[in-house]
N, C-alpha and C positions, 0 to 999 in steps of 0.2 A: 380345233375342238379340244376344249378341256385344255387344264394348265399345270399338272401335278406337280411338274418340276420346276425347278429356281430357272429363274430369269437367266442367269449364263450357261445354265445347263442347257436350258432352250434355246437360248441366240447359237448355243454353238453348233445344234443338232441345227437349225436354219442353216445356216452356214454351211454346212456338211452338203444339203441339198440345195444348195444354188440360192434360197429364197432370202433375200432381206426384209430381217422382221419388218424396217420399215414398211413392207409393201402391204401388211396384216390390215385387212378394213376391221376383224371384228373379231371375236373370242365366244362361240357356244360353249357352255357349260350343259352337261350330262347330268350331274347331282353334285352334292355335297363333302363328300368322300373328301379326305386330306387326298388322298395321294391322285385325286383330279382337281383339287382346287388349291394347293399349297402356294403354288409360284403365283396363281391369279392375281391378285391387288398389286402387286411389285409389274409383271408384266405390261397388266391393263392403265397403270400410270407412267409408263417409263413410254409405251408408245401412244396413250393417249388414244386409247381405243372402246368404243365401244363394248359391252358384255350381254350377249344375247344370254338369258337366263328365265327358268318359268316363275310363274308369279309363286308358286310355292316353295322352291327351292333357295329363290332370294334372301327369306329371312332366317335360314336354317345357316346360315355361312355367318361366319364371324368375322367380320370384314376388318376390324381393327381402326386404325387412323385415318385410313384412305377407303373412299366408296366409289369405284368407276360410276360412271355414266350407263344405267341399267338397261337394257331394252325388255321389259317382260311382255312373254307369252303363256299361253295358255297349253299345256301339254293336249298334243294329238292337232294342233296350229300349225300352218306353213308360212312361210313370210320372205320375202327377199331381201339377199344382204351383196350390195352390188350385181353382178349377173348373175348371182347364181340365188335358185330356187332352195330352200330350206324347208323341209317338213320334220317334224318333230313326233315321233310316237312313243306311247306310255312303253315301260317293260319294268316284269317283275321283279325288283331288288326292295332289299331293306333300307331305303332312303327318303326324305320325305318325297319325291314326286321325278322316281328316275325318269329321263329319255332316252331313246337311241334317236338318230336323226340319217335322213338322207337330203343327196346335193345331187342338184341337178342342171347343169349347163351345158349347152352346145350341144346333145344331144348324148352326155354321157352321165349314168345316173353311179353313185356311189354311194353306199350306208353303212351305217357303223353300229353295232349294235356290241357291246361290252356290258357288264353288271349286270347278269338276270340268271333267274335262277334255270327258268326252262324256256323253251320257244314256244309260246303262245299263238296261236291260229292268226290273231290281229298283227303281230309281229312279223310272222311270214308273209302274209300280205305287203308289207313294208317293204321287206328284202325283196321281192320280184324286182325283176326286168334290174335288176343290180349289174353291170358290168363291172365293177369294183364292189367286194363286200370284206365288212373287217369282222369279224366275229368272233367271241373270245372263247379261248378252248383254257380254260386255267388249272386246271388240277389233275391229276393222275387220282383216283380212287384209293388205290392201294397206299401211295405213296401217303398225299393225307390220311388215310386212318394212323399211319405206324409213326406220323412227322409229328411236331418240336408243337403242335397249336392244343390248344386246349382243350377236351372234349368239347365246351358249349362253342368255340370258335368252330371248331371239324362241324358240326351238326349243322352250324349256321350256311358255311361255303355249302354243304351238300344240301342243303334246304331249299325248297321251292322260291325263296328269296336271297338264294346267296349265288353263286357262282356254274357254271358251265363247265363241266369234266369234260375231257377230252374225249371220252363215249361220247357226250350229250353232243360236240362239237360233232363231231364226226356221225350222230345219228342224222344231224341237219342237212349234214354235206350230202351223203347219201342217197336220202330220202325225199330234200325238198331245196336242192342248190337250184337256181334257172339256167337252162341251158344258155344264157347272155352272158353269164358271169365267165369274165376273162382273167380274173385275179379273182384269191380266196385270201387274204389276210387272218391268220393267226392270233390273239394277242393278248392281253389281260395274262402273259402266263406266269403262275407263280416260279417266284426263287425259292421258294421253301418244299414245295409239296406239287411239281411237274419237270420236267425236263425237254427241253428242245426235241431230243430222239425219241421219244414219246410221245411227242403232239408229231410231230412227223409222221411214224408211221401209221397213229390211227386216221391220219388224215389220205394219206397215202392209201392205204386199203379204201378208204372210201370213195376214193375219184376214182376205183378202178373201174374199166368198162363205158368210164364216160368217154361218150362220142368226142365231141370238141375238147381241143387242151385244155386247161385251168393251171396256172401259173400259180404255185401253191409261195408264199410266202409267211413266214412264223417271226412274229415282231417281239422283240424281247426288250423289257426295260435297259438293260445298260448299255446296249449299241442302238445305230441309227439304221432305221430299217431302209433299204435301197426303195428309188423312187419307183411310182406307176408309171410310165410314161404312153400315154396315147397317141398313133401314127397324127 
C-alpha cells in the first residue's frame, strides 16, 4: 500500500522482511500526497506491476514519463487482487478522493487507515472485526502548536481534514478498538511535531484495562517496522 519512498529505499525495507519485491502482484494507492506517491512510477515500472488507484485520484498525480498499467476504482468499492479481498473506504483528508483500505484472506482481516482528520462513524465501521489495524497517531498537540510549521500549516494538521493527534489516536483505541484486534500499529507519526514516547504512552494509557492483549506496535518513517506474524 502506497509508494512514498524511492525504489532502493523500499527494495531494501523488502528485503529487511524476508519479501522479494519480485513477489508484489499489485501497488494500492491511498491519495496523492508526495510523500505516498513519490517512489510510485520508478517502482510500478521496475517490477511491472499493476497500480490499483480511484478513478479520482488518478488524474491528481503527475505521473511524468512513465504511466503504470492503472486498475481504477471507485472509492467505498471492493475488488480482488490475488487471494486477497480489498475494500476501499472514503476518509476525511485534504486530497482529491482519500482511502483507507482493508485486506482480507484466510480468515484474517487487516486495515490501514492514515491521512484523516477525525474517525467518522463510516470509518469505524471499516475498522471492525480488524485483527491487524494501522492507524495513524501523528502529532502531539502541544508540540505542533510551539514546532518549525507555519500557522496556516499547524491549523491545517489540526483541522478536520488534516491529521490525527495522538489524543484523537488514542480516543479511538479506547473507545472503539474491537476486541479481535491482536496488533494496534502506530504510524503517519511526525519527525517534526511527535515523538515515539509520546505516542507510546497515550497509547499505552488507553489499552489499559483491556481484557485480551493488544501487541501495540509504533512505525516510524526511518526504520523498518518488525513484521505481524500469524500462528
Amino acid at each position: 500500500m502506497d509508494a512514498g519512498l524511492s525504489r532502493k529505499e523500499t527494495f531494501e525495507r523488502l528485503a529487511a522482511a524476508d519479501v522479494p519485491p519480485e513477489s508484489l502482484a499489485a501497488i494500492v494507492i491511498s491519495h496523492e500526497h508526495s510523500d505516498h506517491v513519490a517512489g510510485l512510477a520508478v517502482i510500478a515500472k521496475k517490477l511491472d506491476i499493476p497500480v490499483y488507484i480511484s478513478r479520482l485520484t488518478a488524474p491528481a498525480i503527475e505521473w511524468g514519463d512513465y504511466i503504470p498499467k492503472l486498475e481504477l476504482f471507485q472509492a467505498g468499492s471492493s475488488f480482488p487482487i490475488g487471494g486477497i479481498d480489498v475494500t476501499s473506504f472514503t476518509v476525511p483528508h485534504d486530497a482529491a478522493d482519500p482511502v483507507g483500505f482493508s485486506f482480507q484472506a484466510e480468515g484474517i482481516k487487516i486495515s490501514i487507515a492514515t491521512d484523516l482528520g477525525y474517525v467518522p462513524d463510516s470509518v469505524r465501521v471499516h475498522l471492525r472485526d480488524s485483527d491487524v489495524l494501522m492507524i495513524e497517531s501523528n502529532h502531539d498537540v502541544n508540540m505542533l502548536k510551539v514546532g518549525p510549521y507555519p500557522w496556516s500549516v499547524k491549523q491545517r494538521v489540526m483541522g478536520r481534514l488534516g491529521h490525527l493527534s495522538n489524543d484523537a489516536a488514542a480516543s479511538f483505541i479506547r473507545d472503539s478498538l474491537d476486541t479481535r484486534a491482536s496488533t494496534v500499529i502506530l504510524g503517519h507519526v511526525s519527525e517534526h511535531n511527535n515523538h515515539r514516547v509520546l505516542v507510546e504512552q497515550a497509547a499505552v494509557q488507553a489499552l489499559e484495562g483491556r481484557a485480551l492483549f493488544t501487541d501495540l506496535l509504533i512505525a516510524e518513517a526511518s526504520r523498518t517496522t518488525k513484521p505481524v506474524v500469524f500462528p
